[in-house]
Structures are given as structure tokens and as C-alpha cells.
C-alpha positions as CSV (number, residue, x, y, z in Angstrom):
1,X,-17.6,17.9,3.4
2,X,-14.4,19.9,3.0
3,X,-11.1,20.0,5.0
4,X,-11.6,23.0,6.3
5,X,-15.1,21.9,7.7
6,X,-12.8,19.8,10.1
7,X,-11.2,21.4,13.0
8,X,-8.0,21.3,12.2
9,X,-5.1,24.5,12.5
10,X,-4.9,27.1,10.6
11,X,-1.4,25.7,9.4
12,X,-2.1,22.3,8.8
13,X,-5.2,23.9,6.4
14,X,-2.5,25.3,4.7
15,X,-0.4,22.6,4.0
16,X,-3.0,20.2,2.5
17,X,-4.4,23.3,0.6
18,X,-1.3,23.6,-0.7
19,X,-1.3,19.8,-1.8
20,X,-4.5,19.9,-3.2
21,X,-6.6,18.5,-0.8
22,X,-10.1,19.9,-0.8
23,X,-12.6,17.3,-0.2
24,X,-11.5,14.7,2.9
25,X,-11.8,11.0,1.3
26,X,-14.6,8.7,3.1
27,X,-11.9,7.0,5.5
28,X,-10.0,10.5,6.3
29,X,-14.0,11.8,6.7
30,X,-14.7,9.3,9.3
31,X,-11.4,8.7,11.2
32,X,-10.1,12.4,11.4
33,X,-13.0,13.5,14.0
34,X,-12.8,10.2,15.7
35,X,-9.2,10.9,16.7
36,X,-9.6,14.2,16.7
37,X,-11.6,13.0,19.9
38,X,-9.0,11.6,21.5
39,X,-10.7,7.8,20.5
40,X,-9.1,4.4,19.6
41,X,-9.4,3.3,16.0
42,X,-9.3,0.2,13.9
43,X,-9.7,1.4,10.5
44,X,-9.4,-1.2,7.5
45,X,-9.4,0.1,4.5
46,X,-7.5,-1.1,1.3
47,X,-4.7,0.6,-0.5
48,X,-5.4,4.5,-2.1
49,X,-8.0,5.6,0.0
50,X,-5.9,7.7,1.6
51,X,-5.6,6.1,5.3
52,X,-2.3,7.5,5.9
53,X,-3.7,11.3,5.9
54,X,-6.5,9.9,8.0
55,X,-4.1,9.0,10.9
56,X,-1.1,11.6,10.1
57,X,-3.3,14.8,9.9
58,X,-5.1,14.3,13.2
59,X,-2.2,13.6,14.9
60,X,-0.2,16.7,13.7
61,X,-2.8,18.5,14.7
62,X,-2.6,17.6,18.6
63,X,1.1,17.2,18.7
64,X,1.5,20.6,17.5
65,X,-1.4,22.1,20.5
66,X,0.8,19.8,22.7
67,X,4.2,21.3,21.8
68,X,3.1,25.0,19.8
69,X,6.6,26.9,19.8
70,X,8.1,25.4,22.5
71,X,12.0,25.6,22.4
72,X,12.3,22.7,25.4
73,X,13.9,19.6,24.1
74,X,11.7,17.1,22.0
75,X,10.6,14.0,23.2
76,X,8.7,11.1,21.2
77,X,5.1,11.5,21.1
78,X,4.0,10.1,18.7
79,X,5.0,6.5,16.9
80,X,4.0,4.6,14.4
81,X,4.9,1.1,13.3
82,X,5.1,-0.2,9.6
83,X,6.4,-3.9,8.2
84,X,8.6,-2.8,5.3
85,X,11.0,0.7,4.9
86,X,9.5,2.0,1.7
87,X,6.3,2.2,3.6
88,X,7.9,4.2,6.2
89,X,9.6,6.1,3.8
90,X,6.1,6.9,2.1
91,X,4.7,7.9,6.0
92,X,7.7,10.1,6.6
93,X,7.3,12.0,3.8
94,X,3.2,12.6,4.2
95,X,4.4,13.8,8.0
96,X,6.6,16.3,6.5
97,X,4.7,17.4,4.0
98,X,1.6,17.9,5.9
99,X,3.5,19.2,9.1
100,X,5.0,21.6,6.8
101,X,4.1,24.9,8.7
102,X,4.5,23.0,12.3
103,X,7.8,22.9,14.7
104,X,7.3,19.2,14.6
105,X,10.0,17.0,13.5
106,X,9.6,13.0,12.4
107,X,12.6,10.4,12.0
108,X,12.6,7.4,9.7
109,X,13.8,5.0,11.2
110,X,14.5,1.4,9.3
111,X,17.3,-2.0,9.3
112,X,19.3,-2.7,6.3
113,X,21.6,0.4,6.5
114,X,24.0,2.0,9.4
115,X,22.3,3.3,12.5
116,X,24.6,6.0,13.4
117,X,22.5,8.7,11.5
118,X,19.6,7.7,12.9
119,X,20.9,7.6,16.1
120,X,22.4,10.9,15.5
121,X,18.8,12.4,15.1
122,X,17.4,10.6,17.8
123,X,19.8,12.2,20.3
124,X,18.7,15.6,19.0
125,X,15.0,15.1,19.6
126,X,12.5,14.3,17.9
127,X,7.9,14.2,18.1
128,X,7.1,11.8,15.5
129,X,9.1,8.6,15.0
130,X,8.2,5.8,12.1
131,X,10.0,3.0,12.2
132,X,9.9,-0.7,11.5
133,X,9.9,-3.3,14.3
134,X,13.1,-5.1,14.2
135,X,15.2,-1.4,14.2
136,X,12.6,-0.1,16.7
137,X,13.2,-2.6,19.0
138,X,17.2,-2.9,18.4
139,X,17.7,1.0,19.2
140,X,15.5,1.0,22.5
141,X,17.4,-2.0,23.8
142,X,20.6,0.1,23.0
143,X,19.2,2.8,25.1
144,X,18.6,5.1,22.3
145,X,15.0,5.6,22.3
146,X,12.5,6.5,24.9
147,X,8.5,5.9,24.7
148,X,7.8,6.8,28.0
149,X,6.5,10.2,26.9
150,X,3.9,8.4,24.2
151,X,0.8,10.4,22.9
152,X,-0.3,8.3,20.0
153,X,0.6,4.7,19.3
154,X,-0.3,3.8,14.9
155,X,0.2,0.0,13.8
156,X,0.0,0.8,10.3
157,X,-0.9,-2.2,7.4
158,X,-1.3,-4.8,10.5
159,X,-2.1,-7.9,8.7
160,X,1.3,-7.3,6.6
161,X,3.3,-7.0,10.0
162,X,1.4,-10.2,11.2
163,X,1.9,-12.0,7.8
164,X,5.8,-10.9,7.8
165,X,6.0,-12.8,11.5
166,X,5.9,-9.3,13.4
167,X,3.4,-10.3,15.9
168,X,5.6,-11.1,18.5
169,X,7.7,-7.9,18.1
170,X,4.4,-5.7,18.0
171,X,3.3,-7.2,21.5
172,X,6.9,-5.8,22.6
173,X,6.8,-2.5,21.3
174,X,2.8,-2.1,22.6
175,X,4.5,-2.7,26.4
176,X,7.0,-0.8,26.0
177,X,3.9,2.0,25.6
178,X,2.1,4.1,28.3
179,X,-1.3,2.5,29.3
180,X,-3.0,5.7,28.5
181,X,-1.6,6.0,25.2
182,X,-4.1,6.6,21.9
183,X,-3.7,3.7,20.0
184,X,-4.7,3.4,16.2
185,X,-4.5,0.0,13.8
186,X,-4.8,0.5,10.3
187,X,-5.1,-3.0,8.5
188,X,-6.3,-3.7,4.9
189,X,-7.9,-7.0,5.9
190,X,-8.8,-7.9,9.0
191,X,-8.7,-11.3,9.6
192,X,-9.2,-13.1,13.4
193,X,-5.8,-12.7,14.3
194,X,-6.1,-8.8,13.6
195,X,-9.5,-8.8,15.8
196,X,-7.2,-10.4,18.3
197,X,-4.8,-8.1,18.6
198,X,-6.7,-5.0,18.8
199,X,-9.3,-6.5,21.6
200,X,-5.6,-6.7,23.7
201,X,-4.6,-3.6,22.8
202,X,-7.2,-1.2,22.5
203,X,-9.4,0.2,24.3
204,X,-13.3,0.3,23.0
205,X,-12.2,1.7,19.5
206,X,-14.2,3.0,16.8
207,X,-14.4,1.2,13.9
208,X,-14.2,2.3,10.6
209,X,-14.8,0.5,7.6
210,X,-14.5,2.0,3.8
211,X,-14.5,0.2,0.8
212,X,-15.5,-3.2,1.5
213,X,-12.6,-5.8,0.4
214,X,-15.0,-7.2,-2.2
215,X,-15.0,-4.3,-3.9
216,X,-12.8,-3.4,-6.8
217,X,-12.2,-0.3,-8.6
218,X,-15.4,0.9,-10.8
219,X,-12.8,2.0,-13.3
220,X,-10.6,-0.3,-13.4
221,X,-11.3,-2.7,-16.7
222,X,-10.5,-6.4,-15.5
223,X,-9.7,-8.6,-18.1
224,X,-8.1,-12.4,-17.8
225,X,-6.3,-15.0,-19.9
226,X,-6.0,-18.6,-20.0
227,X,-2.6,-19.8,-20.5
228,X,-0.7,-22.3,-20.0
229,X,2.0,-21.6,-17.1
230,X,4.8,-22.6,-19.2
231,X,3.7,-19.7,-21.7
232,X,2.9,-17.0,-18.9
233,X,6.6,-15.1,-19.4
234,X,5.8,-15.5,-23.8
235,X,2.6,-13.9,-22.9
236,X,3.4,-11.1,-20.7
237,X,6.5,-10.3,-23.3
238,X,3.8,-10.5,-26.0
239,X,1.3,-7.8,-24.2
240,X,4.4,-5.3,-23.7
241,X,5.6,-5.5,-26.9
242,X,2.2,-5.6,-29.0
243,X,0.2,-3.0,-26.7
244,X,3.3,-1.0,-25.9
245,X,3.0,-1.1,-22.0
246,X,4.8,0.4,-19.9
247,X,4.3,2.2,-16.2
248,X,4.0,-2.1,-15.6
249,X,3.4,-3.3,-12.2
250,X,3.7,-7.4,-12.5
251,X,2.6,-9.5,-9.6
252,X,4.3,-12.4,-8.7
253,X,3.8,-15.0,-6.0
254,X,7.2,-15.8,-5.1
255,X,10.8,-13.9,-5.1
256,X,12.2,-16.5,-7.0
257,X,9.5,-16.3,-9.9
258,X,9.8,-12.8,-9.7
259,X,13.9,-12.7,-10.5
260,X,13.0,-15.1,-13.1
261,X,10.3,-13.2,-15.2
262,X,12.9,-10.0,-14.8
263,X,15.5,-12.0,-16.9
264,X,13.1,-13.6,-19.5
265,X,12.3,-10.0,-19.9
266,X,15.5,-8.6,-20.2
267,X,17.1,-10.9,-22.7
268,X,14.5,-9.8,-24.8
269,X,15.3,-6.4,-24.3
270,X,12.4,-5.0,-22.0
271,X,13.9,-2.7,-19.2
272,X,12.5,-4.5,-15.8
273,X,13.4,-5.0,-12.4
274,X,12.0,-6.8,-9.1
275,X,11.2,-6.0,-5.9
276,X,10.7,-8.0,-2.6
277,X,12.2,-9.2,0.7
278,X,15.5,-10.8,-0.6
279,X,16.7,-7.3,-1.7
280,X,18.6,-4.9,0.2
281,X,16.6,-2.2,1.5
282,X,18.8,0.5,-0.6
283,X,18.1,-2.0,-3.6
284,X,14.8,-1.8,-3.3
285,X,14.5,1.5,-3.0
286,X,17.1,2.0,-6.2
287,X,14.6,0.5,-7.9
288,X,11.4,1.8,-6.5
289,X,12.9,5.3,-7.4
290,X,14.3,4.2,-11.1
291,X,10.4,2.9,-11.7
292,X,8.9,5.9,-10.5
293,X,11.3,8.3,-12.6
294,X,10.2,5.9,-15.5
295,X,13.7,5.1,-15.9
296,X,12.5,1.5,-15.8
297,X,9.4,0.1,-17.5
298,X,8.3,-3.2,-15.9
299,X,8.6,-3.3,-12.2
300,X,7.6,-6.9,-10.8
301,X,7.1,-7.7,-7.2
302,X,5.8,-9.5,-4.7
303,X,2.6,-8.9,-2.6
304,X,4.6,-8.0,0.5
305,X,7.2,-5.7,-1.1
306,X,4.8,-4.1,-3.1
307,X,2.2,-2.8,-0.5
308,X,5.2,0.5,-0.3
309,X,4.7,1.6,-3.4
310,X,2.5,4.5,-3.7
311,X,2.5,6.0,-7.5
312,X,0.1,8.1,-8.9
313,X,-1.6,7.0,-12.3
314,X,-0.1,3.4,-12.6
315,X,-1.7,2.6,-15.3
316,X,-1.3,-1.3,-15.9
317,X,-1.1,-4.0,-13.4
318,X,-0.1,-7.2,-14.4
319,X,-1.5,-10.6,-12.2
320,X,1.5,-13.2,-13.6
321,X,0.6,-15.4,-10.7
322,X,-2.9,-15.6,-9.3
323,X,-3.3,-15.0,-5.7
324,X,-4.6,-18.1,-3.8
325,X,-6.2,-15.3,-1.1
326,X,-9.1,-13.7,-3.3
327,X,-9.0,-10.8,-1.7
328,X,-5.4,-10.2,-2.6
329,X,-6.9,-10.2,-5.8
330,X,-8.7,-7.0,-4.6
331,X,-5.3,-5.0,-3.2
332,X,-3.6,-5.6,-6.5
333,X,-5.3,-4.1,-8.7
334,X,-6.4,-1.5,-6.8
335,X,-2.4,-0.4,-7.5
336,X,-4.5,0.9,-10.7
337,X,-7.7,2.9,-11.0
338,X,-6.8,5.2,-8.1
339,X,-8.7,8.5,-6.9
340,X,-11.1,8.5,-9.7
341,X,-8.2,7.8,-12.3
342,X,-8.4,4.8,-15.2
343,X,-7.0,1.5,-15.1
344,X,-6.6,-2.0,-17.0
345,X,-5.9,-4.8,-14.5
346,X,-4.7,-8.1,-16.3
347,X,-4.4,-11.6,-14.6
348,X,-3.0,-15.1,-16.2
349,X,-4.3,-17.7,-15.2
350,X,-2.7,-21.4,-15.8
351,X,-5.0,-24.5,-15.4
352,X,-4.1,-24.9,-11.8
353,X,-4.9,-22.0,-10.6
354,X,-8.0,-22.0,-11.9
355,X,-9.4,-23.0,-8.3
356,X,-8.0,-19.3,-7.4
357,X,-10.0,-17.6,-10.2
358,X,-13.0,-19.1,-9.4
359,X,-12.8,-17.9,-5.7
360,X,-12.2,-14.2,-6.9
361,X,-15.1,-14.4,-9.2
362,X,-17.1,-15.5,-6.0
363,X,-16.0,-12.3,-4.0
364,X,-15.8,-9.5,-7.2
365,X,-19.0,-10.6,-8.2
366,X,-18.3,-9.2,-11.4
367,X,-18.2,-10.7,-15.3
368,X,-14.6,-10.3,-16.0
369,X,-13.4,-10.2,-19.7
370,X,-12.2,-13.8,-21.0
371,X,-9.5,-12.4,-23.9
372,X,-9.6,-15.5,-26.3
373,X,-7.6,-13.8,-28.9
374,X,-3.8,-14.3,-27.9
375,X,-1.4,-16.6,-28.7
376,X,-0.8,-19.1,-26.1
377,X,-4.1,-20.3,-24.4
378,X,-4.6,-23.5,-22.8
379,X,-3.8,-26.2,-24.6
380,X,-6.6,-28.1,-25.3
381,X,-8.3,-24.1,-26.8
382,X,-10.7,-23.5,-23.9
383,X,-10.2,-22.3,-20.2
384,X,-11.8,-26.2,-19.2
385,X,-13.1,-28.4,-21.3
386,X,-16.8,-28.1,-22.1
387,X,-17.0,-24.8,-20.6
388,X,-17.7,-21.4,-22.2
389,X,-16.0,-18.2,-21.4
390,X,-18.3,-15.5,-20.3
391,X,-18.7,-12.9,-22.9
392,X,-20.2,-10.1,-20.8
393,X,-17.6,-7.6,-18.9
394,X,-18.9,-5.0,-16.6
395,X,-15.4,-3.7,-16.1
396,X,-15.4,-2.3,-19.7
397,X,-14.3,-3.1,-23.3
398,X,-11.1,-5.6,-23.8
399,X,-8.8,-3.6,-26.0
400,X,-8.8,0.1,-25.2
401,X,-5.5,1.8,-26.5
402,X,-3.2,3.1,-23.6
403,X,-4.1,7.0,-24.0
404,X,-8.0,5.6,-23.6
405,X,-7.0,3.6,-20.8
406,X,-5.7,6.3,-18.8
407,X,-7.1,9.5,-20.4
408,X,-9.0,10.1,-17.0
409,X,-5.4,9.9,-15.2
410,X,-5.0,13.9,-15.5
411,X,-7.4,14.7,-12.6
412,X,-5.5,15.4,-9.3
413,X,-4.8,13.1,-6.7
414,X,-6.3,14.2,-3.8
415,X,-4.9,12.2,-1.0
């Protein structure tokens, strides 16, 4: 199938044309006709699959049969909710892009910074609004914004908002919401809770389902090391200085660890910098831009902060801190090994989290790598006592050199 297969405008064709899509990916196949058709959606699908097309594109499309050239004064029509502001940011400028020869207009809307501009738009007019709950909610109770005109409702990365303690705030913004609104939830997991909320808000949906959260990247090359956790910050200083990384996104579990591996590495000289809640959100995005722009080598974050990042050809992710949630495992290092691209994905693991590794193993299903040869493994020389590493590696060889790692990077990116 190819996008212009789907019915979609003339001017929308042109705009993803003009971005290089050509082939729709398996979620954007499945999800564009079914809101095409006016239907409810739960789509879960994990990071670089290209779900935010699948919702945006759609919706463009009937916004702009809904409003064609019409000079009367814009109301919201569409909304969509997202935890964090750099996932916003990320959805406000696919909207644009792919609303490029449209009269639609989106606003970002997110806390952490003055609302006056934002309230200046809003007062203008506006179709498309993205916004994170807290401002969303702040704005309407200052009479600024009004849903009462709602088309499409999108609750975008749902088990983030629920794991961020949105819940309560997304059952607010879904009554402030026509009944007869479209409503579409996006969710990389979808646990009970998820189920939950889309049985109460919903109305019979189709489901779709691409890339099944046990599965990881086929060309991503996994490998682990043993070490002990007093050693992880020596190690991860020893793999950027000996193998010349860079383009580094580190994992960590908590925003305290993460501050504290971006100093180890800076008093040794290593340009890095952390994202994650604590920030500010023009901090974070400061550094979001500097890492992009390569202006900064090593970007660590944490799993919340770091589901807004969206950069093509990342070629290294780092696992300092093991997930205890296997399929976390999963999300991470599919930062790497995106739309056909290479990728090395690297985990440490210390001898109490080796509970965590067995429990990915159990959902990967695949041999990863045991690197032996490094200089701080577990004390006592082996990953546990009487046990021996696994030698086969279906993810690919251990010590490719960077250009071999990501010599399939140069193919476009077509979502």
C-alpha cells in the first residue's frame, strides 16, 4: 500500500510527499481508514512506528472538509492530550508539517512558562489544540478555552499520563467533551487500567495492535554487562571513551541517579546532560535541542522524560539502570534501530537487578550478548556463581565499530 492508495486530499498528499512518505507504516495502514470512518480507536503501539501520523493525518483530513476556506472564526475541533511538553511539542510540529497546504491552525499549549501567548492565540482562533492536562484544565477554568465545538478527542501515550497521576485530570477533560465526539487512545502498553479507561470512554473502538511489546528491534544488536553497581558510572565512562560514542541516550531509573551520572561524566570531561521531571520545561527543552544539534554528546534521562524525544538515527542507547517492568526494556531500546535504521542497545546490569534481566530474557525471547571482556565485572568474575554466560547472540556480533553500527542509518525516515 501507498499513501496515495488512502483517500486522503489532494493537499495533504502533497505535504507527506513532500516529507518522504510513500509507503504508510503498519499502524498508520490500519488506523488511517479506521478513522477515516469516522470509528473509535485504541491503538498501542510502541515508540517509532509512526502513531502520531496515524492519528494526525486522518484528522487533518476531515477538519479541513469540515472547515475548507472558510474565513468564519475558528473554533476548537480537534484536541489532543499528551503527559509531557516535548511530546506536544513533537505533535505540534507533525500538525503543521503535515497541515502544510490546509487553512488549519494548531496551538501548543503547555505549564512551566507564561500563559499570556498562549492565551493570546487562543483568543484568535484556533482547529487543533495539543496540550497537556494540568494547562488544559487551568485555561478552561479561566474561561479561555471552549470544547463545546469538539470533533475529535486523541489521548495520546495513555499509560504515561496514567503513570504521571493524570488519570483524574483525563476523566475531567473527557466531560468537558461532546458525547458524540470521535475519541482516539494511543497507549504504548496497555495495561488493565488503560482497558479501563477506554471501556468508559469509548464507544465500541477498533483495535489496533502493531508490534507486539515483546518484540524488539531486528536490528538492533543487544548486548549486556555484568557489573558491579558501584562500577556502572567507570563503565559507561570506559565505553565512551574506548568506543568513541556519542549520539548517547543513557537510561536511568531515577532523576537523582540521572544528575549524578551527568557529573561523574563531566568531571572527566564528557559533554552530558539530563533530562526528566525536576527540570524546567525550557531546561529540558535547552537540552533536548543542544543533544539533537549534537552540541552535547551524552544525554541521560529518565523513562518518563524521555518518551518526547523523537531523533532520527540515535545510534546508541545506553540501559545504566535496568528497568524492573520488562517491557520498558522493550521501549528503550527501541530509541535505536528505527525505520529500518541500525542500532547497538547496551544494558548494565548489577547483581541485584539480575531478577530484572531474567524477566526481560523471558519476554525478548532472544540470546542476548554476555560481553565478558571489560573491566569491572562482578566481583566474584561471573554474572552468578556456577552459571555460564550464554555465548549465542541473535542480535548480532558484540564489537561492531560505530560506522558498522549505523551504516544502514542513511535510508530515510519515513514516518
Amino acid at each position: 500500500m501507498l499513501f496515495e492508495d488512502l483517500s486522503l486530499s489532494k493537499s495533504i498528499q502533497k505535504a507527506v510527499y513532500e516529507l518522504g512518505y510513500l509507503e504508510p507504516t503498519p499502524i498508520q495502514q490500519q488506523a488511517i481508514p479506521a478513522i477515516l470512518n469516522q470509528k473509535d480507536v485504541i491503538g498501542c503501539a510502541q515508540t517509532g512506528t509512526g502513531k502520531t501520523a496515524a492519528f494526525a493525518i486522518p484528522i487533518i483530513h476531515q477538519l479541513h472538509r469540515i472547515v475548507g476556506s472558510s474565513k468564519k472564526t475558528k473554533q476548537i475541533r480537534c484536541l489532543v492530550v499528551t503527559p509531557t511538553r516535548e511530546l506536544a511539542v513533537q505533535i505540534g510540529q507533525n500538525f503543521d508539517q503535515y497541515a502544510k497546504y490546509t487553512n488549519l491552525t494548531q496551538l501548543t499549549i503547555f505549564g512551566g512558562v507564561s500563559q499570556i501567548p498562549q492565551v493570546d492565540v487562543l483568543r484568535k482562533g484556533i482547529d487543533v489544540l495539543i496540550a497537556t492536562p494540568g494547562r488544559l484544565l487551568d485555561l478552561h477554568k479561566q474561561g479561555f478555552i471552549d470544547l463545546d465545538h469538539l470533533h475529535c478527542l486523541v489521548l495520546d501515550e495513555a499509560d504515561q499520563m496514567l503513570d504521571m497521576g493524570f488519570v483524574n485530570d483525563v476523566k475531567k477533560i473527557v466531560k468537558l467533551t461532546p458525547s458524540n465526539r470521535q475519541t482516539l487512545l494511543f497507549s504504548a502498553t496497555m495495561p488493565m487500567a488503560i482497558r479501563e479507561l477506554a471501556e468508559m470512554f469509548l464507544k465500541d473502538p477498533v483495535s489496533v495492535t502493531v508490534s507486539p511489546v515483546s518484540s524488539t528491534a531486528e536490528k538492533v544488536e543487544q548486548r549486556i554487562y555484568f557489573v558491579d553497581k558501584s562500577d556502572k558510572r567507570n563503565l559507561l565512562y570506559h565505553l565512551i571513551r574506548n568506543e568513541k560514542l556519542s549520539d548517547v541516550l543513557v537510561f536511568s531509573r531515577t532523576k537523582h541517579g540521572a544528575d549524578n551520572v551527568v557529573k561523574s561524566l563531566r568531571k572527566k570531561g564528557v559533554a552530558a546532560e539530563a533530562i526528566h521531571g525536576d527540570k524546567s520545561q525550557n531546561a529540558r527543552q535547552r537540552v533536548l535541542d543542544a543533544f539533537k544539534a549534537k552540541e552535547v554528546g551524552v544525554l541521560v534521562a529518565t523513562d518518563i522524560a524521555a518518551r518526547g524525544i523523537d531523533i532520527d538515527q540515535l545510534p546508541f542507547v545506553i540501559n545504566f539502570d535496568l528497568p524492573n517492568i520488562p517491557e520498558t526494556y522493550v521501549h528503550r531500546i527501541g530509541r535505536t534501530g528505527r525505520a529500518g535504521n541500525g542500532g547497538i542497545a547496551i544494558s548494565f546490569c548489577g547483581k541485584d537487578e539480575k531478577p530484572y534481566w531474567k524477566d526481560i530474557e523471558k519476554l525478548i525471547k532472544v540470546d542476548v550478548k554476555v560481553i565478558q571482556d571489560h573491566p569491572y565485572p562482578w566481583k566474584d568474575g561471573s554474572p552468578e556463581a556456577g552459571e555460564k554466560p550464554k555465548s549465542s547472540n541473535r542480535s548480532g556480533g558484540a564489537h561492531k565499530s560505530r560506522k558498522s553500527a549505523t551504516s544502514k542509518q542513511n535510508k530515510k525516515r519515513w514516518y
